[in-house]
C-alpha positions in Angstrom: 119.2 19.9 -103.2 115.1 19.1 -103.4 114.1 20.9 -99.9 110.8 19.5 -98.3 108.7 23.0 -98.0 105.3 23.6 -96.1 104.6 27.6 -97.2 101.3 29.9 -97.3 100.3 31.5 -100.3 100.9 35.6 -99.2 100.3 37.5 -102.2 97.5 36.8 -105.1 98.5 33.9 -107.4 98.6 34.6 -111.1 98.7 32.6 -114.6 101.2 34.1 -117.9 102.1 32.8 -120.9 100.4 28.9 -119.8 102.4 29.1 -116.5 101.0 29.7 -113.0 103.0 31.7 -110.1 102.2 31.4 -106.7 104.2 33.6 -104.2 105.1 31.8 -100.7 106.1 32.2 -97.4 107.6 29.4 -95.3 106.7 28.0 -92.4 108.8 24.8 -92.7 112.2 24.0 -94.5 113.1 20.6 -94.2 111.0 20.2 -90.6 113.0 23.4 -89.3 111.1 26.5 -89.1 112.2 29.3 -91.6 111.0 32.1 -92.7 111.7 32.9 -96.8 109.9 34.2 -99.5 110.3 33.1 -102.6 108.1 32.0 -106.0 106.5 29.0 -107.4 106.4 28.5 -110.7 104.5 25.7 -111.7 102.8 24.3 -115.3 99.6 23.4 -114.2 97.1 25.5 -111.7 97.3 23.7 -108.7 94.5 25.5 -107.3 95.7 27.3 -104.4 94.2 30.8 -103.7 95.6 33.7 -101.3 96.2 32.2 -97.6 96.4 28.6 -98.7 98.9 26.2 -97.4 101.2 24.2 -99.4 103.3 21.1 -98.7 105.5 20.2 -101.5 109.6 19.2 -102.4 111.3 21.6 -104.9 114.8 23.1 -105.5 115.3 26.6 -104.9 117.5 28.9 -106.9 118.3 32.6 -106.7 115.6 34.3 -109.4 117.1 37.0 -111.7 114.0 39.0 -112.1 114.9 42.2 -110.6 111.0 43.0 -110.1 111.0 39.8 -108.0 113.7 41.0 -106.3 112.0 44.4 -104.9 109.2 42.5 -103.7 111.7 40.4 -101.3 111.8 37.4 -103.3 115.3 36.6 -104.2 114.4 32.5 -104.7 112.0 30.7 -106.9 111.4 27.0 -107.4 109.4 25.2 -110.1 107.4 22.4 -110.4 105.9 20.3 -113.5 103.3 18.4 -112.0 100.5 19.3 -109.2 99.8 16.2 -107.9 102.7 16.0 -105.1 101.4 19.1 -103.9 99.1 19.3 -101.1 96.8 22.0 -100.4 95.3 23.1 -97.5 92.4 25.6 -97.4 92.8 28.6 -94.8 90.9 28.5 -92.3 91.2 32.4 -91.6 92.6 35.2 -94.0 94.9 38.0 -93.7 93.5 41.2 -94.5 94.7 41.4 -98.4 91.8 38.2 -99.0 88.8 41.0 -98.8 89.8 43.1 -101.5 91.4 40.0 -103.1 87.8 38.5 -103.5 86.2 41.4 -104.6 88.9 42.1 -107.6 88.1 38.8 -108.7 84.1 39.3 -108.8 84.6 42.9 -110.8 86.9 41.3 -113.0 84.2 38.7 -113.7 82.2 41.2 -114.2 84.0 43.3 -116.9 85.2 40.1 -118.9 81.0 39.2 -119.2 80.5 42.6 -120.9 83.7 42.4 -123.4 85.8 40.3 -125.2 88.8 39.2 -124.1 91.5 41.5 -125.8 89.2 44.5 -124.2 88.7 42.7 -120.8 92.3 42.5 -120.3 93.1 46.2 -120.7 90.3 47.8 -118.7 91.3 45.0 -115.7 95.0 46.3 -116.0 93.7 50.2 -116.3 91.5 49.8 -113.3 93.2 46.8 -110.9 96.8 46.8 -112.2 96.7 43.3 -113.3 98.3 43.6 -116.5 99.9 40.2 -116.4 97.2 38.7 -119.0 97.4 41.6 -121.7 98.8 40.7 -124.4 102.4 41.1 -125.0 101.6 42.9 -129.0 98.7 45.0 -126.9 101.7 45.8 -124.2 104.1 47.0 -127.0 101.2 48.5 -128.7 100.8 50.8 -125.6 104.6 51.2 -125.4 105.2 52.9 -128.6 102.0 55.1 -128.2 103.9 56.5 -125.2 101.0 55.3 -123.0 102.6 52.3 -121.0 102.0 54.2 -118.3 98.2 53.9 -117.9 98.5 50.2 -118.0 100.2 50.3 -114.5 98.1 51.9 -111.7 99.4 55.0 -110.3 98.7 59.0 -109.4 96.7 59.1 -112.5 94.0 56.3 -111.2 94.1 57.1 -107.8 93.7 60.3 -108.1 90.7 60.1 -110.7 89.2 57.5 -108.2 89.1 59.4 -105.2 88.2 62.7 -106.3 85.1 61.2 -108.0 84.4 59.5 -104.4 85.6 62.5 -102.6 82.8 64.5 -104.8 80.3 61.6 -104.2 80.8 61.8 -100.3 80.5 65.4 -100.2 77.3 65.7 -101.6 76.1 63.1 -99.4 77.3 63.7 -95.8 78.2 67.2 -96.4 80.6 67.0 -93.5 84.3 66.8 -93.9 85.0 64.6 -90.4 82.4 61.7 -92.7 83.6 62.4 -96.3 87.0 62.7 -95.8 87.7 59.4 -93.6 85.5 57.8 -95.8 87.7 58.2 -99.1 90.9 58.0 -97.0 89.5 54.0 -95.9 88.8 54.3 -99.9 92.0 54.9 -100.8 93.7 52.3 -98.9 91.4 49.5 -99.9 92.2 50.0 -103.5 95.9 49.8 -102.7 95.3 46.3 -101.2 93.0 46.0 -103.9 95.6 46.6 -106.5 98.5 45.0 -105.1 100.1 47.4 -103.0 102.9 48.2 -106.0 105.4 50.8 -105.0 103.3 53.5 -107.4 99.9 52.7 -105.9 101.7 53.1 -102.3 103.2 56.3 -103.4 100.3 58.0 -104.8 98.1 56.6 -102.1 100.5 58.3 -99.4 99.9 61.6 -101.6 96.2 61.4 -101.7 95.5 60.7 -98.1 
């Protein structure tokens, strides 16, 4: 049945393929509190951005994207139109908005100095947002053997922090300042880039 839903938007929203995903948290099912997780999928950007409130009716059904389903979100619900949906602007952010922010503004960045097709991969090379690239671009990748560096893991963290590492050295010259200091690094770019299992496994490693 259509549920009445009031949710906050808890991980960055994302657009693919002229669709826009939004993943949710509940605070209210129906006027009873609940907790779930699940996605929005909806065909127009309703503009709601990391920490947001929503207030919509959907239906919910169990999702069989097994991705999805290792991030905890086992239901998704869809909507055509944006105009029953009411957004409310947060008034304070968790700690993934920072680093949210400041992916957006160096994406910005690389997409003024390239074209699009070019923008894409260096954003999923460096941020792990590979939901834009092309799907030919994707297979391209896949037959090289080199789908790998479209996903961040050991290989970008590692290249990351020893550059900073190096950086820090020369400055401060002490390892109680240097070493912190790429550590707080370290985990910033994993909220930075999503906090996938490979990014929290090779962070783990580095620190």
């Amino acid at each position: 049945k259509e549920l009445k839903i009031t949710a906050r938007v808890v991980d960055e929203p994302y657009e693919n393929y002229g669709k826009y995903y939004y993943f949710l948290k509940t605070h209210l099912v129906d006027d009873e509190e609940k907790s779930i997780k699940f996605l929005l999928k909806s065909k127009v950007d309703i503009g709601a951005e990391l920490d947001d409130t929503l207030s919509l009716s959907c239906t919910l059904s169990a999702t069989k994207n097994d991705y999805y389903k290792t991030k905890g979100y086992y239901l998704a619900g869809a909507v055509d139109k944006g105009d029953k949906i009411v957004v409310e602007k947060a008034q304070s952010h968790s700690i993934k908005y920072y680093p949210y922010c400041l992916k957006n503004l160096l994406e910005g960045s690389v997409s003024s100095y390239m074209d699009n097709e070019n923008a894409e991969i260096c954003s999923a090379i460096a941020f792990g947002d590979k939901n834009s690239v092309d799907p030919t671009v994707k297979e391209d990748f896949k037959r090289a053997g080199l789908s790998h560096i479209l996903v961040v893991s050991g290989l970008h963290m590692s290249v990351l922090s020893m550059i900073l590492l190096f950086v820090f050295r020369k400055v401060f010259r002490k390892g109680y300042v240097y070493c912190p200091l790429t550590i707080l690094f370290i985990l910033f770019y994993m909220v930075m880039t999503g906090l996938s299992f490979s990014v929290i496994r090779s962070g783990i490693m580095m620190i």
